[in-house]
C-alpha positions in Angstrom: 146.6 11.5 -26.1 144.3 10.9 -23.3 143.3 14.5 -23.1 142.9 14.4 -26.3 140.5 11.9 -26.4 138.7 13.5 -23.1 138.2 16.8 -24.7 136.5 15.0 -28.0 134.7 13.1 -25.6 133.3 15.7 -23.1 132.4 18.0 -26.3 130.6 15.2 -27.7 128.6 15.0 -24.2 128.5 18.9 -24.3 127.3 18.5 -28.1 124.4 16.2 -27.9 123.2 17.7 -24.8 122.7 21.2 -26.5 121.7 19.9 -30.2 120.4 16.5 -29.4 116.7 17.2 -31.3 118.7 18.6 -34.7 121.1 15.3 -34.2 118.1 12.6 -34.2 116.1 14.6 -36.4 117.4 17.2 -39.3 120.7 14.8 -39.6 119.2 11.2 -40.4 116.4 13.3 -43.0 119.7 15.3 -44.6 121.8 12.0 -44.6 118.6 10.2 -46.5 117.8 12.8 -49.0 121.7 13.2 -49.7 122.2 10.2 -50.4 119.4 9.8 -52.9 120.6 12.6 -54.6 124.1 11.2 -55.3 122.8 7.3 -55.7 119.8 8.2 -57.4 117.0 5.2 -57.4 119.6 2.6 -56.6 119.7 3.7 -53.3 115.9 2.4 -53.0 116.2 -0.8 -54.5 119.7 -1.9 -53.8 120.8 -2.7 -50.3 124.1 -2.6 -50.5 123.8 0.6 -51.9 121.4 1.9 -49.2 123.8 0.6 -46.3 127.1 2.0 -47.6 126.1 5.4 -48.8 124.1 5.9 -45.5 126.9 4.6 -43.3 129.8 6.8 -45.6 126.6 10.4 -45.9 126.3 9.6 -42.2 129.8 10.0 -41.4 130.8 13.4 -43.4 127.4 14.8 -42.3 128.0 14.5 -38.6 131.7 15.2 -38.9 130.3 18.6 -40.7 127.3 19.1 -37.9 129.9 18.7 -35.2 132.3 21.2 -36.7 129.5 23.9 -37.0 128.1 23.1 -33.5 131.4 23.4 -32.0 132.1 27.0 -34.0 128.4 28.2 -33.2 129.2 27.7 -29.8 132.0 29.9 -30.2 129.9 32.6 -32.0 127.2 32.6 -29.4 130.0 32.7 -26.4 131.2 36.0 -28.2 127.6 37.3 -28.8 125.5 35.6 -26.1 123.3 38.6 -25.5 120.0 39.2 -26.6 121.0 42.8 -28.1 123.2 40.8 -29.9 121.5 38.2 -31.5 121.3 40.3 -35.4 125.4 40.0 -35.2 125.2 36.3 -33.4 123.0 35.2 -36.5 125.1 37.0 -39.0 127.6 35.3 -38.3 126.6 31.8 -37.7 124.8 32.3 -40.9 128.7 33.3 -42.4 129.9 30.4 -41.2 127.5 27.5 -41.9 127.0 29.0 -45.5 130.9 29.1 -46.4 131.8 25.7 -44.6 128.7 23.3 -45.8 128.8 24.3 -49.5 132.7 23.5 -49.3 131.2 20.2 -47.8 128.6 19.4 -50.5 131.0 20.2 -52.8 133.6 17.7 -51.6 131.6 14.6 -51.3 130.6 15.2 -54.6 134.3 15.1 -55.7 134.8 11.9 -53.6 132.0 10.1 -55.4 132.3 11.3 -59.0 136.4 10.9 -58.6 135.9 7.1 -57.3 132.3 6.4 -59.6 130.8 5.4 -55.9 127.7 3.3 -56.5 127.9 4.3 -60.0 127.6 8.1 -59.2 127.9 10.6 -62.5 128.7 14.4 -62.3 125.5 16.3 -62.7 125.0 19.5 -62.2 121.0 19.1 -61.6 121.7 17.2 -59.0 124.4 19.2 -57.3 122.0 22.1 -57.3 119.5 19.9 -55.3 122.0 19.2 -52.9 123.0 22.7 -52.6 119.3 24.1 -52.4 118.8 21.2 -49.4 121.7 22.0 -47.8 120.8 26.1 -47.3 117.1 25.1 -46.4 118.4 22.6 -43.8 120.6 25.5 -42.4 118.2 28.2 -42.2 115.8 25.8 -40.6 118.6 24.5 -38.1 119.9 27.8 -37.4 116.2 29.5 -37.0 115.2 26.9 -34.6 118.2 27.2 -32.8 118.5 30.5 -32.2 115.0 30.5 -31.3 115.3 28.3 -28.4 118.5 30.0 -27.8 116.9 33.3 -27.8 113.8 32.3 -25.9 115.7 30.5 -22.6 117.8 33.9 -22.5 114.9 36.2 -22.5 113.5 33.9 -19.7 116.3 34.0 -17.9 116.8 37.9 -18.3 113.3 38.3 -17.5 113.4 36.5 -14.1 117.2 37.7 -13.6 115.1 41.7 -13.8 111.8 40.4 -11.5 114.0 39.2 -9.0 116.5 42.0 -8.9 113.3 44.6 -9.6 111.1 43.0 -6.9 114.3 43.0 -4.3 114.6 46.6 -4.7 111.5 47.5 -4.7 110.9 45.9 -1.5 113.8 47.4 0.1 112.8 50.8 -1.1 109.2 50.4 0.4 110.0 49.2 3.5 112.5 52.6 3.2 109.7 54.2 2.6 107.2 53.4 5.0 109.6 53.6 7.9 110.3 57.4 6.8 106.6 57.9 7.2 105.8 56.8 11.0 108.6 59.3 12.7 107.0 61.7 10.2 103.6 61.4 11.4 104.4 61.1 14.9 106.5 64.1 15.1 103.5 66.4 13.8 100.8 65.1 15.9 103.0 64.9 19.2 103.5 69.1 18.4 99.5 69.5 17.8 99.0 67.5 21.4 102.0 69.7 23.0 100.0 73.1 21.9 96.5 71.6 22.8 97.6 70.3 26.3 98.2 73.9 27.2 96.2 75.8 25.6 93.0 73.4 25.7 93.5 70.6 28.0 89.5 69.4 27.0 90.4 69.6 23.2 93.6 68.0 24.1 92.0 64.6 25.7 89.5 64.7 22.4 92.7 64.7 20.5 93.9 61.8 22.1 90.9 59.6 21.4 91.2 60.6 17.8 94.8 60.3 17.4 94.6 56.7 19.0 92.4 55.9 16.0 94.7 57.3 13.4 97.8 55.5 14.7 95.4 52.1 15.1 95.0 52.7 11.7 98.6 53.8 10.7 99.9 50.7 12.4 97.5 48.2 10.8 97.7 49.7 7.2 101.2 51.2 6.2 102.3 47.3 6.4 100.6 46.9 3.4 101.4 48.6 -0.2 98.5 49.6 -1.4 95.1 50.3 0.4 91.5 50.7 -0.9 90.6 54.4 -0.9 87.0 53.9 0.2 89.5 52.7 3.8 91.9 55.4 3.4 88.5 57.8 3.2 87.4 56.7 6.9 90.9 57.1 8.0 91.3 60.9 6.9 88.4 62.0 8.7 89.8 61.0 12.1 92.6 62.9 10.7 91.0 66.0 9.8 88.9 65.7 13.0 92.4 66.2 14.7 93.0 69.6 12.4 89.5 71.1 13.0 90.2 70.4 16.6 93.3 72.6 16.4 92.7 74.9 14.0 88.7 75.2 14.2 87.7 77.5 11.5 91.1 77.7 9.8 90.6 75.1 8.1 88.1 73.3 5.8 87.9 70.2 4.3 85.8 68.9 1.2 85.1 65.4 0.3 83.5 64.4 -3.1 84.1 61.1 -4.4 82.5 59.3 -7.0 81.1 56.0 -5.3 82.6 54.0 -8.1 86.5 54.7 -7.4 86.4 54.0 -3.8 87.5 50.4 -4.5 90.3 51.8 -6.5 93.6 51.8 -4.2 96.5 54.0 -3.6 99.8 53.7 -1.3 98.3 54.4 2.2 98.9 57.4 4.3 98.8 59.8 0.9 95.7 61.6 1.9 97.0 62.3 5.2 100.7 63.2 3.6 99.2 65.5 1.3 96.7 67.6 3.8 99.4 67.5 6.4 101.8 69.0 3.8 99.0 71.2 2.8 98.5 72.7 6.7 102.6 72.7 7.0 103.3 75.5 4.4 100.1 77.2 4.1 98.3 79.5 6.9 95.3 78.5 8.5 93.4 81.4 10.5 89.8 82.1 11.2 89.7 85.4 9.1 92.1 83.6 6.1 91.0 79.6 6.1 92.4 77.1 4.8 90.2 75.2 1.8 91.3 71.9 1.3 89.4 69.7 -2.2 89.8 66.3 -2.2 87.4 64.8 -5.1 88.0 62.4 -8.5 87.9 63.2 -12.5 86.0 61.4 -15.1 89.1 59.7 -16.4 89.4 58.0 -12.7 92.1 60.4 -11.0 91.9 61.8 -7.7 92.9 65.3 -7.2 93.8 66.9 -3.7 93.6 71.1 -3.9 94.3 73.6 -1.3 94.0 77.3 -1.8 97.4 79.0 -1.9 98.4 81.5 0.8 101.7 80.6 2.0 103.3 81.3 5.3 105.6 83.8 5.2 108.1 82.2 7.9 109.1 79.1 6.1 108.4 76.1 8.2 111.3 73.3 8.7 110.9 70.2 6.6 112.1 66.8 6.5 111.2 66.6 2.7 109.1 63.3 3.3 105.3 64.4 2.3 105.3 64.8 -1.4 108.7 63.1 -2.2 107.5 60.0 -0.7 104.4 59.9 -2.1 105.9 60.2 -5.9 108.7 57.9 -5.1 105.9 55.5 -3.8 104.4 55.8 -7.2 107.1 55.2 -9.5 108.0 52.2 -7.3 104.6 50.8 -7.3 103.7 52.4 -11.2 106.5 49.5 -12.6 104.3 47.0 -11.6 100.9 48.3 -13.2 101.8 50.2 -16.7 98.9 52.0 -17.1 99.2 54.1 -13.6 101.3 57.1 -14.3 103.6 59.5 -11.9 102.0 62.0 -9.6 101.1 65.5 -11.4 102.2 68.5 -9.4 100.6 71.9 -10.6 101.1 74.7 -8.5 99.4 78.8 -9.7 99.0 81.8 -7.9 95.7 80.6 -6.5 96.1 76.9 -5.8 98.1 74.1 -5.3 97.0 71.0 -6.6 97.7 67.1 -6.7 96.9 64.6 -9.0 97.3 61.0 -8.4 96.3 58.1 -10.7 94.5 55.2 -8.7 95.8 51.7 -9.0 92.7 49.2 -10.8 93.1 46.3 -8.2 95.1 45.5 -5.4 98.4 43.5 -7.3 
């Protein structure tokens, strides 16, 4: 018996906790309006009337609110997500619109069978009461599933940011740390050739490559960097590839003045015209033309004529997979930046990137 009385008692707690608003509002309006319907205008001018039917209205409605709460809470434990909210309101909708009819229906019976406060059958007023009683659901059950709905969508929607922003971080930092063994791999091989080949070159090479790394060091923390920055740092890089390859190579710059506060992941210039050099040949009598310039609809495109090297050169697969797995990392965060567009003809080999609007 005492658990009995425990488990009424904790699912009253749990009961007015979830529904307390519908409980002090909806049920004292429905308990009124019922009862004038069955009383008729005695229940305004008599007291006794008022009292009683209120106290007896009061009783059978919350007996009835309870029982549907405690079922709804059944249906929403079976359907609690938000792809199933169409079935979760079908059914709670099935199950408040068979039980409270059956409801109306009975206290009717119980105050026509014992003439309480004078009551008569009428059919008029029976359809009042069964009109109220759908409106009051719909309206109970609307509201409730739109709080319901609402605090699970807020929920699911920081439940995805946390789990979205965790794994983006951890596949950024995976990212970036893929790029500085990268970069310092290359530029160590350029200074090994130069140091015997052109020890003056060589010590130029080193002032410039102390420039590149200041600047690898400082910026790759970051996400995003403005490209009007990454700009200043690509010609310290190319300065390092004219050294080496003097006439083999070529680089153009056109940028519209506008989109040089627009930002990008940093180090993709430098990814790009590095993979460019890496798999193209760059000699005197057959240079190397590298574009870098911006579109009217705000894009920045990086070109290099196409004249493979006919021994493959070895690869770790960082350059252009990092950059477009940069992108759709960062892309999920700003809608209207699309993936990377790779084109490659018989002619040229071209990159498009969309440029992030602001710095999020």
């Amino acid at each position: 018996m005492a658990k009995i009385t425990h488990h009424i008692r904790m699912h009253w707690l749990r009961f007015l906790s979830r529904t307390k608003w519908q409980f002090l509002l909806l049920v004292p309006i429905y308990v009124i309006l019922c009862s004038y319907f069955l009383v008729g205008d005695r229940y305004l001018y008599d007291p006794v009337a008022f009292i009683l039917s209120t106290s007896l209205n009061f009783v059978l409605v919350s007996s009835v609110f309870v029982s549907l709460d405690y079922l709804i809470e059944d249906i929403t434990h079976r359907y609690p997500d938000l792809k199933q909210t169409f079935t979760r309101i079908v059914m709670t909708l099935w199950v408040v619109c068979t039980i409270t009819p059956m409801a109306v229906l009975g206290s009717v019976f119980i105050y026509d069978y014992f003439h309480l406060f004078g009551y008569s059958y009428s059919i008029e007023s029976l359809i009042k009461l069964l009109l109220m009683n759908l409106a009051a659901n719909l309206i109970s059950i609307g509201i409730y599933e739109s709080f319901y709905s609402t605090d699970k969508w807020k929920k699911s929607m920081l439940e995805k940011e946390q789990l979205e922003k965790s794994n983006l971080q951890s596949q950024l930092d995976g990212l970036k740390s893929q790029v500085n063994p990268h970069f310092l791999f290359n530029s160590l091989n350029s200074l090994s050739s130069l140091i015997a080949d052109e020890p003056e070159k060589a010590e130029r090479f080193v002032d410039e490559m102390s420039k590149v790394y200041r600047y690898l060091l400082q910026t790759n923390e970051a996400e995003l960097t403005p490209l009007s920055t990454e700009l200043q740092f690509i010609q310290s890089y190319i300065h390092l590839l004219t050294t080496r390859y003097g006439r083999g190579i070529s680089v153009n710059i056109d940028i519209e003045e506008g989109l040089k506060q627009c930002y990008l992941p940093p180090l993709t210039l430098q990814l790009l015209v590095e993979n460019a050099v890496k798999h193209n040949i760059t000699l005197t009598s057959k240079p190397l033309h590298i574009e870098i310039k911006t579109t009217p609809e705000g894009k920045l495109i990086v070109r290099n004529n196409l004249q493979k090297r006919i021994v493959r050169v070895q690869s770790n697969q960082v350059g252009l997979s990092n950059i477009s797995s940069k992108y759709k990392l960062l892309a999920q965060r700003q809608t209207d930046v699309s993936d990377i567009n790779i084109e490659e003809t018989s002619e040229f080999f071209t990159v498009t990137l969309p440029l992030f609007n602001q710095h999020n």
